[in-house]
OpenMM code with the backbone's topology and positions (N, CA, C; nanometers):
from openmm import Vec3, app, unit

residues = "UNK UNK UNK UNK UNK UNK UNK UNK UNK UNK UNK UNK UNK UNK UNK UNK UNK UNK UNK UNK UNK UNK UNK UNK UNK UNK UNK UNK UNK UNK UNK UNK UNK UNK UNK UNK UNK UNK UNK UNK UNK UNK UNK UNK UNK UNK UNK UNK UNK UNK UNK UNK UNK UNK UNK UNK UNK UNK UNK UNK UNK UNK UNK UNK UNK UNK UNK UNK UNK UNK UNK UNK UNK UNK UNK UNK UNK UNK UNK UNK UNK UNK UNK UNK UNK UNK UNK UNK UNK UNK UNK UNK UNK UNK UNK UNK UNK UNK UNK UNK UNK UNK UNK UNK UNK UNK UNK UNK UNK UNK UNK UNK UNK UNK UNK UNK UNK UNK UNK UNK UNK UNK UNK UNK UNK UNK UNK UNK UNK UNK UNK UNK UNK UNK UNK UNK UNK UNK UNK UNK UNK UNK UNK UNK UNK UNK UNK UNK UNK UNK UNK UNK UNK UNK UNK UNK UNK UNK UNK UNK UNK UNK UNK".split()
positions = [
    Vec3(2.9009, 2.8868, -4.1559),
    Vec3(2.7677, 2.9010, -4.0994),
    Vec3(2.7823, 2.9563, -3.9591),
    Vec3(2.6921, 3.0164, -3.9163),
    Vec3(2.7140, 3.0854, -3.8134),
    Vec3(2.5910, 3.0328, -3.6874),
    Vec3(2.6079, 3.0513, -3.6284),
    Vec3(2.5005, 3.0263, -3.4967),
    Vec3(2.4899, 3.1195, -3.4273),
    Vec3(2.3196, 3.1824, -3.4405),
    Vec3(2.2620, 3.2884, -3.3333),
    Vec3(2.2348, 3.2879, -3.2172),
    Vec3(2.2598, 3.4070, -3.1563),
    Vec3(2.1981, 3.3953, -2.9861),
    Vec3(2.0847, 3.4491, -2.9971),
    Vec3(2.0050, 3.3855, -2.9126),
    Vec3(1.8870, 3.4513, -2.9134),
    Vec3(1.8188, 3.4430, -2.7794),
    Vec3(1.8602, 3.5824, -2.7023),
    Vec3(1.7945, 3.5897, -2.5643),
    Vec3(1.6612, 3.5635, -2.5496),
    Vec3(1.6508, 3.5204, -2.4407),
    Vec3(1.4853, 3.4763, -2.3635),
    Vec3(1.4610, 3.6065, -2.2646),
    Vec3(1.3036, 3.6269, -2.3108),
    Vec3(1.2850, 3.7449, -2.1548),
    Vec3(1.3207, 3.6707, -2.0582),
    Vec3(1.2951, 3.7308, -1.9485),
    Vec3(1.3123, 3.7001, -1.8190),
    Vec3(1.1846, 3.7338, -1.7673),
    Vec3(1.1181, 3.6066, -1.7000),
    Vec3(0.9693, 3.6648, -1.6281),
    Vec3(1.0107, 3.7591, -1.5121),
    Vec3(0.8442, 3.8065, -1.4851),
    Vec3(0.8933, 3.9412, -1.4263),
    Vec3(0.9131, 3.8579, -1.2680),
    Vec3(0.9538, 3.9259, -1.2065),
    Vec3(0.9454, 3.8854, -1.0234),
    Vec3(0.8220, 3.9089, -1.0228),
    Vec3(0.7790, 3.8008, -0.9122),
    Vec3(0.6442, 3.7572, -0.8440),
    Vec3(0.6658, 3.8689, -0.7223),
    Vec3(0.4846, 3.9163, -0.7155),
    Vec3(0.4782, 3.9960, -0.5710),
    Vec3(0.4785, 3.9371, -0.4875),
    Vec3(0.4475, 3.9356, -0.3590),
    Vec3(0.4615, 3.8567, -0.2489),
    Vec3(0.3246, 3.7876, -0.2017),
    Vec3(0.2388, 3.8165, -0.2535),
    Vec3(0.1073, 3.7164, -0.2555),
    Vec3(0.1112, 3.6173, -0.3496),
    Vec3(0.1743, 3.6625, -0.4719),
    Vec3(0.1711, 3.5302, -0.5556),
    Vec3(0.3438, 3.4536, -0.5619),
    Vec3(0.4301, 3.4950, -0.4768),
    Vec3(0.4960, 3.4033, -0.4251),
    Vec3(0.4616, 3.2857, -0.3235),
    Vec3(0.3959, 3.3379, -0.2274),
    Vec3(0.3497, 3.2202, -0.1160),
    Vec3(0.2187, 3.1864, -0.2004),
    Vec3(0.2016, 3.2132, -0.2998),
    Vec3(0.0416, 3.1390, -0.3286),
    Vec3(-0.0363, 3.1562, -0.2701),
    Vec3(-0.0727, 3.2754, -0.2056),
    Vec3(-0.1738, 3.3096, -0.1657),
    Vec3(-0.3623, 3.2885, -0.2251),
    Vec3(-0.2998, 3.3484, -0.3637),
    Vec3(-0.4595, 3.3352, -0.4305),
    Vec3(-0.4875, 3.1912, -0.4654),
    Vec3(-0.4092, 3.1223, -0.4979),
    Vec3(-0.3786, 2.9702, -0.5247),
    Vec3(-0.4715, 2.8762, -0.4211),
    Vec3(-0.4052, 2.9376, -0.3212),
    Vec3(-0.4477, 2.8407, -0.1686),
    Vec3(-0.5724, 2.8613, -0.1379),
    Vec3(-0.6546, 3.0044, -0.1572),
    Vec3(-0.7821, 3.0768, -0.1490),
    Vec3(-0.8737, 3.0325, -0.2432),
    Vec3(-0.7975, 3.0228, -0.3834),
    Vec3(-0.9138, 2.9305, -0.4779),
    Vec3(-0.9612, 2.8047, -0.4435),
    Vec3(-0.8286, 2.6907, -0.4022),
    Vec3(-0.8373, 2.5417, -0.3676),
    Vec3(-0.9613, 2.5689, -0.2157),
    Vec3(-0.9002, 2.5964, -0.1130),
    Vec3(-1.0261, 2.6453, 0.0082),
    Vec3(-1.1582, 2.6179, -0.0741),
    Vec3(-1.2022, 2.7258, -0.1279),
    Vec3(-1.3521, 2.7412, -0.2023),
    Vec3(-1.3485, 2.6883, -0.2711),
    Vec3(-1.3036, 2.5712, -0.3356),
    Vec3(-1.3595, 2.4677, -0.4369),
    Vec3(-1.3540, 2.3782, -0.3720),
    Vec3(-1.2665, 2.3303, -0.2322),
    Vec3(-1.3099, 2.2298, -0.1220),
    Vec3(-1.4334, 2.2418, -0.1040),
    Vec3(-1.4955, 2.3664, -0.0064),
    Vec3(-1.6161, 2.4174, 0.0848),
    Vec3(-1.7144, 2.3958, -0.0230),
    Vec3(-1.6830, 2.4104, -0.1773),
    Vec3(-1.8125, 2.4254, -0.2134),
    Vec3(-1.8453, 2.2690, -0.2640),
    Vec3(-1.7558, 2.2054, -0.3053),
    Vec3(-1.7971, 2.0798, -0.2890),
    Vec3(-1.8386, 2.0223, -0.1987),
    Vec3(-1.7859, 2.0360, -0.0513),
    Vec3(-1.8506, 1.9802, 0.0850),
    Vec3(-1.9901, 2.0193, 0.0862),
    Vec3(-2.0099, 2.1375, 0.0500),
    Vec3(-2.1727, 2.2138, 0.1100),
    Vec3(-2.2483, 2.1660, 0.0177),
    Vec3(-2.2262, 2.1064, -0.1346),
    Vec3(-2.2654, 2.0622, -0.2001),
    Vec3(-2.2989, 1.9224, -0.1658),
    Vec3(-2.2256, 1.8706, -0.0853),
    Vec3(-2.2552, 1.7323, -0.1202),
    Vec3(-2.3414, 1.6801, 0.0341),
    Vec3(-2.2994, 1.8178, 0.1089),
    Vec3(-2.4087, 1.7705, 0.2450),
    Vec3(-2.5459, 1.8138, 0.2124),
    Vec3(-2.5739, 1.9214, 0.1650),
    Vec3(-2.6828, 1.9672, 0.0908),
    Vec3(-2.7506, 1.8301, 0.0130),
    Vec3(-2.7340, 1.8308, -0.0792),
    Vec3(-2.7853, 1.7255, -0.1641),
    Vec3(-2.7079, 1.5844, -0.1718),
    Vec3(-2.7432, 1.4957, -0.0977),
    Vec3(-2.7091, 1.3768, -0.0699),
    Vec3(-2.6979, 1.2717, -0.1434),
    Vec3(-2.8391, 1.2891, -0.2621),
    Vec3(-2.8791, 1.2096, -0.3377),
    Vec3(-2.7855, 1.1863, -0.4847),
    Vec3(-2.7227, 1.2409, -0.4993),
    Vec3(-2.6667, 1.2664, -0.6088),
    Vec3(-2.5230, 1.1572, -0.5682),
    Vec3(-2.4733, 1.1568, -0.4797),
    Vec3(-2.3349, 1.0725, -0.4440),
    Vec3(-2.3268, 0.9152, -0.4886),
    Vec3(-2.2913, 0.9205, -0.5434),
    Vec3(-2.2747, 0.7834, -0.5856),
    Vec3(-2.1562, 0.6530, -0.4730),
    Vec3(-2.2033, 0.6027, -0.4087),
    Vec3(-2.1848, 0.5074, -0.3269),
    Vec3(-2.1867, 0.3523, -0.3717),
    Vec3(-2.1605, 0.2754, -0.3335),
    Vec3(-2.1599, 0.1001, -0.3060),
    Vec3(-2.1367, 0.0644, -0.2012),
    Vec3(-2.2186, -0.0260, -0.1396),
    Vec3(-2.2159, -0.0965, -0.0291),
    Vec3(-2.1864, -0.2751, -0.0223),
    Vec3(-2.0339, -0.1943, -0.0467),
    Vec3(-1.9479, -0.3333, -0.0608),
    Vec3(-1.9863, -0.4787, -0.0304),
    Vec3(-2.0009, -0.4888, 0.0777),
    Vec3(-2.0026, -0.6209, 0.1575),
    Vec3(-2.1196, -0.7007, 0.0773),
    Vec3(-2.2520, -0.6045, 0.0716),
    Vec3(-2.3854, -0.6321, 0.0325),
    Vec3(-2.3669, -0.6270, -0.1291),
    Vec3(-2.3317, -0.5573, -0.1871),
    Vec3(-2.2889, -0.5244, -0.3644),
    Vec3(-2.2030, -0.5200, -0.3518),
    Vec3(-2.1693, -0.5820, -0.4781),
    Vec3(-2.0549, -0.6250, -0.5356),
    Vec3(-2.0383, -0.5433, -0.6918),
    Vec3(-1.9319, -0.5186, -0.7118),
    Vec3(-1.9247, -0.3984, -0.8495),
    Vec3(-1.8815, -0.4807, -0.9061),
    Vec3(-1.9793, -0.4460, -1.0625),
    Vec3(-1.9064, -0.5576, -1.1664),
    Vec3(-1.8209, -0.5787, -1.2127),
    Vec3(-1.7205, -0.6204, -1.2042),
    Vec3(-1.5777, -0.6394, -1.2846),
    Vec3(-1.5513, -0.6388, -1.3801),
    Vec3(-1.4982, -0.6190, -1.5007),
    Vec3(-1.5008, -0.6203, -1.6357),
    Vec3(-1.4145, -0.7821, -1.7057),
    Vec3(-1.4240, -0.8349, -1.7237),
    Vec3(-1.3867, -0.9713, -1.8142),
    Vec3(-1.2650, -0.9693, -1.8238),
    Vec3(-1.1619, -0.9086, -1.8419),
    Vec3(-0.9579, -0.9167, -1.8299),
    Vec3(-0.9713, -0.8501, -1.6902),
    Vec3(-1.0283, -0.8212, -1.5805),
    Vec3(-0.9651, -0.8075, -1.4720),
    Vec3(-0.8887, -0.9222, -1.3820),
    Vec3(-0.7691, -0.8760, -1.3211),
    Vec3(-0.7110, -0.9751, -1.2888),
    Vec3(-0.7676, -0.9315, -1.1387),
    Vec3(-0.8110, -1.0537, -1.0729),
    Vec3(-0.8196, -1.1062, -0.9449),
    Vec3(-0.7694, -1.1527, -0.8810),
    Vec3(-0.7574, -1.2572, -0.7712),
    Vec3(-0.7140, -1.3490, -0.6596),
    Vec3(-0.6623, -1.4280, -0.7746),
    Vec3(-0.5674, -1.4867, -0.7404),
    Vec3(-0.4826, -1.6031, -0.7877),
    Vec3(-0.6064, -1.7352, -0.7438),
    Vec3(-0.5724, -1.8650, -0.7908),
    Vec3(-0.6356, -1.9641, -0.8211),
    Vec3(-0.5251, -2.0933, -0.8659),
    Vec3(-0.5869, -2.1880, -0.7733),
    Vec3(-0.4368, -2.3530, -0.8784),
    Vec3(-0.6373, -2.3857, -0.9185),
    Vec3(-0.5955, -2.4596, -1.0244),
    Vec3(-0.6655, -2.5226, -1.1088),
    Vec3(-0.6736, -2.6338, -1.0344),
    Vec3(-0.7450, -2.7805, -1.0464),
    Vec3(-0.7011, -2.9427, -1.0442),
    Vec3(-0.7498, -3.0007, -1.1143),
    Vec3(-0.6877, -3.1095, -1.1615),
    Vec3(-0.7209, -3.2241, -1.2659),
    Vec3(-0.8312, -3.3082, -1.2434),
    Vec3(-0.8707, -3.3954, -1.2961),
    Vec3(-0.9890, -3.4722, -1.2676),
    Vec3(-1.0184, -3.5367, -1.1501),
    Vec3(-0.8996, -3.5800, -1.1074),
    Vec3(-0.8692, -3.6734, -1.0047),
    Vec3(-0.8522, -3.5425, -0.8840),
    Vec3(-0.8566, -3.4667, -0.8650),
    Vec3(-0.8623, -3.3343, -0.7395),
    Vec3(-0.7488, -3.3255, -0.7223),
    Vec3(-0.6418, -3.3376, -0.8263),
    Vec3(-0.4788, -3.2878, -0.7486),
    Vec3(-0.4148, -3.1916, -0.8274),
    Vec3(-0.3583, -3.1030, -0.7863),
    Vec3(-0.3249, -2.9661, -0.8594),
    Vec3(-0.2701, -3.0380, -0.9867),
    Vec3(-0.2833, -2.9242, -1.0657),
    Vec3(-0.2221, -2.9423, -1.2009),
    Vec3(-0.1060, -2.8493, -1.2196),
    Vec3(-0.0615, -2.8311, -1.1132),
    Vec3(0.1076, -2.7790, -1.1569),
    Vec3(0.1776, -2.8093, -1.1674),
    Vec3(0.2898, -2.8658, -1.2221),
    Vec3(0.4043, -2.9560, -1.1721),
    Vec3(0.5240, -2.9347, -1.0896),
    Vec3(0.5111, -2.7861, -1.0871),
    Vec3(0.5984, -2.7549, -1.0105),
    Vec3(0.7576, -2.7471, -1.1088),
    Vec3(0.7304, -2.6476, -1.2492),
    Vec3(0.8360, -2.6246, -1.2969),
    Vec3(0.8716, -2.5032, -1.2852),
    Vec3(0.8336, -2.4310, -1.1769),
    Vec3(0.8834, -2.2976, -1.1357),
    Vec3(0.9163, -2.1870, -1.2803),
    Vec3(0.8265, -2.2039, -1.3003),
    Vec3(0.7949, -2.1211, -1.4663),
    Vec3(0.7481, -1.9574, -1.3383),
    Vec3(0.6421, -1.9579, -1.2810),
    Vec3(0.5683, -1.8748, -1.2261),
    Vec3(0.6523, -1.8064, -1.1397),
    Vec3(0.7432, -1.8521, -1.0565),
    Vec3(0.8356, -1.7569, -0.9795),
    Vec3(0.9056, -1.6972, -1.0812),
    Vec3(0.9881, -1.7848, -1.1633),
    Vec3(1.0540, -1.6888, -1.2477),
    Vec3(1.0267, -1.5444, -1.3295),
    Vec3(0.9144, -1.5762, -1.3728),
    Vec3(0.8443, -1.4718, -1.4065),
    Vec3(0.7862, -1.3411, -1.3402),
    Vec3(0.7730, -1.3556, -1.2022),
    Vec3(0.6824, -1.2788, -1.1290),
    Vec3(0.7681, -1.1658, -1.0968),
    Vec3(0.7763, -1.0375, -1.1377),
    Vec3(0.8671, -0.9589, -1.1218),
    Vec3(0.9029, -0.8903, -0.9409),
    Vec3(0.7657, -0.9435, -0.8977),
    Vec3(0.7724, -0.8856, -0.7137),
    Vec3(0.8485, -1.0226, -0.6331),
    Vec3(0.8683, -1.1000, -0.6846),
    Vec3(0.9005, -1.2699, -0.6434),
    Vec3(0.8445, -1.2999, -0.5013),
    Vec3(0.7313, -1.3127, -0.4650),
    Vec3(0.6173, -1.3336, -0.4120),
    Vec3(0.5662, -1.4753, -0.4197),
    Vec3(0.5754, -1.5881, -0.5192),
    Vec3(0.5461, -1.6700, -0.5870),
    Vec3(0.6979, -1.7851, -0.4608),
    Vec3(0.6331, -1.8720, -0.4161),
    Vec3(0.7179, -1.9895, -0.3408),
    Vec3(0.6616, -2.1328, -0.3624),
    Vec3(0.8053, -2.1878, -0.4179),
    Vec3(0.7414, -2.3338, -0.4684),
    Vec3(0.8791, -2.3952, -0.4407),
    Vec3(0.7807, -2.5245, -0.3202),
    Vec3(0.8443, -2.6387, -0.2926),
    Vec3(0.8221, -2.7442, -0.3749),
    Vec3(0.9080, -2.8339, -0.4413),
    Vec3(0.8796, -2.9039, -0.5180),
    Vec3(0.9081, -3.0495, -0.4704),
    Vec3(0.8394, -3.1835, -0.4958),
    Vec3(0.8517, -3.3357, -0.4382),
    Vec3(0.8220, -3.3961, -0.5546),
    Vec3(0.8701, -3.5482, -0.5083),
    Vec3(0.8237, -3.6603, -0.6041),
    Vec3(0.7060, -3.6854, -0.6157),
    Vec3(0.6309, -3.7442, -0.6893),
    Vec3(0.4856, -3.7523, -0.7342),
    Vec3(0.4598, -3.8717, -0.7136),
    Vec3(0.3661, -3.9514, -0.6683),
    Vec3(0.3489, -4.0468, -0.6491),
    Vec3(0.3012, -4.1556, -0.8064),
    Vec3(0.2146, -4.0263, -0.8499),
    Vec3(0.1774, -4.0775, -1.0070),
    Vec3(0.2940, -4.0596, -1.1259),
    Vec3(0.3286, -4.1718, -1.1298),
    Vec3(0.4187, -4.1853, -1.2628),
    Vec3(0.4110, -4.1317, -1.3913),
    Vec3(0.2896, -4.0771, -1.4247),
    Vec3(0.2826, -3.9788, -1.5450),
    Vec3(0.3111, -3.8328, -1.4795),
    Vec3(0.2985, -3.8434, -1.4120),
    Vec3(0.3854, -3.6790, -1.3309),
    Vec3(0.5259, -3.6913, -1.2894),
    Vec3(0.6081, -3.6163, -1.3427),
    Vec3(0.7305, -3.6214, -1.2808),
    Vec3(0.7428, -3.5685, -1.1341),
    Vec3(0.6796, -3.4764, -1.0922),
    Vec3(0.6684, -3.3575, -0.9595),
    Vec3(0.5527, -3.3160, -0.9004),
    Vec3(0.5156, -3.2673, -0.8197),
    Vec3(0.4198, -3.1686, -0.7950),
    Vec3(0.4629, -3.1102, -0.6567),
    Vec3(0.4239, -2.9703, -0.6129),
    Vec3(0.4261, -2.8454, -0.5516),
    Vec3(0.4307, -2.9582, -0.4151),
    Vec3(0.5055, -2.9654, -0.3221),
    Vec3(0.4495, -2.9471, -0.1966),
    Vec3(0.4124, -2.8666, -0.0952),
    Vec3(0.4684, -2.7294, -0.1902),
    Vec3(0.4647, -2.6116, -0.0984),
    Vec3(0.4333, -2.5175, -0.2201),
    Vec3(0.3037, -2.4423, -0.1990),
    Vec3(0.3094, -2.3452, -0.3344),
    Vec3(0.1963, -2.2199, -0.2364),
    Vec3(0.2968, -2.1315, -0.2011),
    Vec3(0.2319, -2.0044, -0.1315),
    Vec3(0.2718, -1.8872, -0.2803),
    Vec3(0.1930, -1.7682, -0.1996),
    Vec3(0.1423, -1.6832, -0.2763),
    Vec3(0.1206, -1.5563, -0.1890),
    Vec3(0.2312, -1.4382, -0.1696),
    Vec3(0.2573, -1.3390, -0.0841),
    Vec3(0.1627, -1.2037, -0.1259),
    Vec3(0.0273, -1.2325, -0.0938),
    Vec3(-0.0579, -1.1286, -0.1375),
    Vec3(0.0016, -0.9878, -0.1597),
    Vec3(0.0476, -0.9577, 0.0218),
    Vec3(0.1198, -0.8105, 0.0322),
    Vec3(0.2265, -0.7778, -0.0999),
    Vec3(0.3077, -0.8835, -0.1510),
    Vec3(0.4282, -0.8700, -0.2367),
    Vec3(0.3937, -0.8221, -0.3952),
    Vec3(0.2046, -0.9242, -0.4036),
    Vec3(0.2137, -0.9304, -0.5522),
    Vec3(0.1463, -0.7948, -0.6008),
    Vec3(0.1755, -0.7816, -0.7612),
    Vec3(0.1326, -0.6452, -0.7981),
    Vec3(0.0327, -0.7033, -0.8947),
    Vec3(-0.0101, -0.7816, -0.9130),
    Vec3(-0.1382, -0.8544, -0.9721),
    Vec3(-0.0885, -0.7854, -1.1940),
    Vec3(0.0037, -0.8588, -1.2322),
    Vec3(0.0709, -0.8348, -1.3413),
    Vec3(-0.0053, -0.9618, -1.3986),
    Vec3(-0.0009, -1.0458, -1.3857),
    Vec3(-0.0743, -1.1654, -1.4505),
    Vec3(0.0196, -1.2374, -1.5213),
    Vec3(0.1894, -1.2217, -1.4668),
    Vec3(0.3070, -1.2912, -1.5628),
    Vec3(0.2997, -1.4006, -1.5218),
    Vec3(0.2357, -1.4446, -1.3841),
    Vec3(0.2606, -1.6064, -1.3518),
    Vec3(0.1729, -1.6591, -1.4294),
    Vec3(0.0133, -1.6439, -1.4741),
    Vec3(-0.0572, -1.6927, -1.5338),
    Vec3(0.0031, -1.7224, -1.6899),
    Vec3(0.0968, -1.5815, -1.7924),
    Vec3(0.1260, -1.6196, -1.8674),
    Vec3(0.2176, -1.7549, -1.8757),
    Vec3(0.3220, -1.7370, -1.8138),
    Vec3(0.4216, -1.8052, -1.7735),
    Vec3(0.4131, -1.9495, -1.7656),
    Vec3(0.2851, -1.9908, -1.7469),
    Vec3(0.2550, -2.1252, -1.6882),
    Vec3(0.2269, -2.2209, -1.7988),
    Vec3(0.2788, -2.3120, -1.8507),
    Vec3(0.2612, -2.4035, -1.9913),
    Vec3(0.1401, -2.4861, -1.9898),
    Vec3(0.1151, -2.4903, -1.8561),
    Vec3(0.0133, -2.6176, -1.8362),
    Vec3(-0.1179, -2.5474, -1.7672),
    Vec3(-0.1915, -2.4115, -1.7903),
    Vec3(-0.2851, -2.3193, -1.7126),
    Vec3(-0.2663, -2.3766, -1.5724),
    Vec3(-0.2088, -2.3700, -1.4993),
    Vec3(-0.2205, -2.4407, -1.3599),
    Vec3(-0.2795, -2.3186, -1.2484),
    Vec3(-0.1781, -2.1414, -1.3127),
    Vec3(-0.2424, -2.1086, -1.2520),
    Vec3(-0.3660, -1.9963, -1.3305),
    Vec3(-0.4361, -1.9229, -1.2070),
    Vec3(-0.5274, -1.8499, -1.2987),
    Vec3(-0.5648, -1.7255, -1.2176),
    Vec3(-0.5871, -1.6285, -1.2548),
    Vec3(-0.6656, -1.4689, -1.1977),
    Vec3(-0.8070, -1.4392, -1.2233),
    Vec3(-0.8856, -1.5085, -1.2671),
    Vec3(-1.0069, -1.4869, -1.3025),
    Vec3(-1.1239, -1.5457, -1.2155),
    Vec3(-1.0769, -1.4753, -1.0739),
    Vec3(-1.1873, -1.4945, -0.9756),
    Vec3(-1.2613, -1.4004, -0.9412),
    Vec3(-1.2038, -1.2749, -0.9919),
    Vec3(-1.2945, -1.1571, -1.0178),
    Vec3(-1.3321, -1.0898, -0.8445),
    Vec3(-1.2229, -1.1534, -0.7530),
    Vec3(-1.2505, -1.0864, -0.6024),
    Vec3(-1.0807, -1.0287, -0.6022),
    Vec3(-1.1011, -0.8894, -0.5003),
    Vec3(-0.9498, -0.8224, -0.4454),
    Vec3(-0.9262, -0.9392, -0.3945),
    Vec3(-0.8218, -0.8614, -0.3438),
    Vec3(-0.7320, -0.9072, -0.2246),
    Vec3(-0.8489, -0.8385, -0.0894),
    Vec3(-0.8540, -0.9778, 0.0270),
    Vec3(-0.9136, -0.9276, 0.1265),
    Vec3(-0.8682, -0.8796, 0.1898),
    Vec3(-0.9047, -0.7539, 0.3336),
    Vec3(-0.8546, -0.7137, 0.4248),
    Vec3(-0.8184, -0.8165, 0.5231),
    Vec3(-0.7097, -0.8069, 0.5725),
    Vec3(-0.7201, -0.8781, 0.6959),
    Vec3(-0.6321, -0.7983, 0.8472),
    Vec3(-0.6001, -0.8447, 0.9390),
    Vec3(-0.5376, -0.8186, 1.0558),
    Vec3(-0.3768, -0.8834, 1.0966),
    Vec3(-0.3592, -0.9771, 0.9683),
    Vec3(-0.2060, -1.0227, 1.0157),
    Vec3(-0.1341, -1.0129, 0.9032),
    Vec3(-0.0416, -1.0269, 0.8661),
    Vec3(0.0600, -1.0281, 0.7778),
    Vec3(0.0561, -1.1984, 0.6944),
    Vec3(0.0605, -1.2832, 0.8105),
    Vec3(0.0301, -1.4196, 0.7520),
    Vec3(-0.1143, -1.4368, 0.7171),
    Vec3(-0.2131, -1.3821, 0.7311),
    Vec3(-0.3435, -1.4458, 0.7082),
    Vec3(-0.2959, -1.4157, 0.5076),
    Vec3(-0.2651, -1.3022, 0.4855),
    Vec3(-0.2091, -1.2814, 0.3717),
    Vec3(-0.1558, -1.3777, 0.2710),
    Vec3(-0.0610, -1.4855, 0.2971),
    Vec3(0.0121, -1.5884, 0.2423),
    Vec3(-0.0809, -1.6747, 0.1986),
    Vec3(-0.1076, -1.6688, 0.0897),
    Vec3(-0.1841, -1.7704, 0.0330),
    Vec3(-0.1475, -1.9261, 0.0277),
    Vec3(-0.1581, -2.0432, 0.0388),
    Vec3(-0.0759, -2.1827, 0.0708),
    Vec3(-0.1967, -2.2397, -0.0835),
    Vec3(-0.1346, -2.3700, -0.0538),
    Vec3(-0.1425, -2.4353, -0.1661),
    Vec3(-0.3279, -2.4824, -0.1628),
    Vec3(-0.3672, -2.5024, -0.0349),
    Vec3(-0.4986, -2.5160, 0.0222),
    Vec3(-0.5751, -2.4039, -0.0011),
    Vec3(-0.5314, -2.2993, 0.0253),
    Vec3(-0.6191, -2.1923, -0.0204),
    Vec3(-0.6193, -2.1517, -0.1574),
    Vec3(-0.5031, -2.1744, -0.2383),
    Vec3(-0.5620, -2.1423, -0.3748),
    Vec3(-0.6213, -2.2494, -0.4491),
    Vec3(-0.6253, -2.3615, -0.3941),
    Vec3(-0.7153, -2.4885, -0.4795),
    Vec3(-0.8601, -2.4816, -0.4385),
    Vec3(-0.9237, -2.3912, -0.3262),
    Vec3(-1.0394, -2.3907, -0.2958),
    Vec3(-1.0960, -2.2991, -0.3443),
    Vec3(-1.0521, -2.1695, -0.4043),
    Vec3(-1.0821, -2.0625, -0.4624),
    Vec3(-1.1758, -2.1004, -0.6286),
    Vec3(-1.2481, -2.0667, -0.5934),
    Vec3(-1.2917, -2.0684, -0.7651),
    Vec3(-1.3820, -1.8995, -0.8094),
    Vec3(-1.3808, -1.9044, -0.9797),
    Vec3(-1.4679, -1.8077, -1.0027),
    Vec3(-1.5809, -1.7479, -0.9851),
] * unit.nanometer
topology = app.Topology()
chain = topology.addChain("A")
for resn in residues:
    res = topology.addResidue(resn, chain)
    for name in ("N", "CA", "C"):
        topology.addAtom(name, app.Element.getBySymbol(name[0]), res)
């Protein structure tokens, strides 16, 4: 059996306007300008939200702000089996763990932060968790803020959070 060659043209050389992209750059220009003049012109047509005041509806599997659940008695329901760090592929997820005072609990969190900046909002800690302790279905971002720590979510701030 034999195997053929089989040459490819060769494109031709580019002139020197359509090397630097000249016409390229001249089209993008005028489909900028005409969208701008378009949209200062007629105003009405732009579709806007005014965040602070409206709120856009979220759709039902969006994942939101993290959340600890609590039990009847107001004390987290995690135990602190570090199911949720393990899982969290940005490892963002920090859990201090102590003795429990209640004897049907072996543990609970004394330290359970939550590194906003770190997380990529995957929803593996929620799977991860045997006992729903934690949850994403608060249906708010992540807020802006001005520090790096206002960011760190603590164990206080995600037990006050609800949907």
């Amino acid at each position: 059996m034999t195997v053929g060659i089989k040459k490819a043209a060769r494109p031709r050389k580019m002139s020197f306007p359509e090397g630097v992209y000249l016409v390229e750059i001249a089209k993008a220009l005028w489909l900028t300008m005409s969208h701008l003049l378009r949209n200062i012109v007629r105003q009405e047509g732009i579709r806007t939200i005014e965040y602070p005041e409206v709120r856009r509806e979220m759709p039902p599997r969006f994942r939101g702000l993290h959340r600890l659940m609590k039990r009847e008695d107001g004390t987290p329901r995690c135990t602190a089996c570090f199911c949720c760090p393990t899982a969290c592929p940005a490892k963002c997820i920090t859990i201090v763990a102590g003795e429990s005072p209640d004897p049907r609990v072996e543990k609970f969190p004394v330290r359970f932060d939550i590194d906003m900046l770190r997380c990529v909002f995957c929803g593996l800690c929620v799977e991860a968790c045997p006992l729903d302790a934690i949850r994403m279905d608060t249906g708010w971002f992540t807020p802006p803020d001005d520090s790096r720590e206002k960011l760190v979510f603590t164990i206080e701030m995600l037990l006050e959070k609800r949907g």
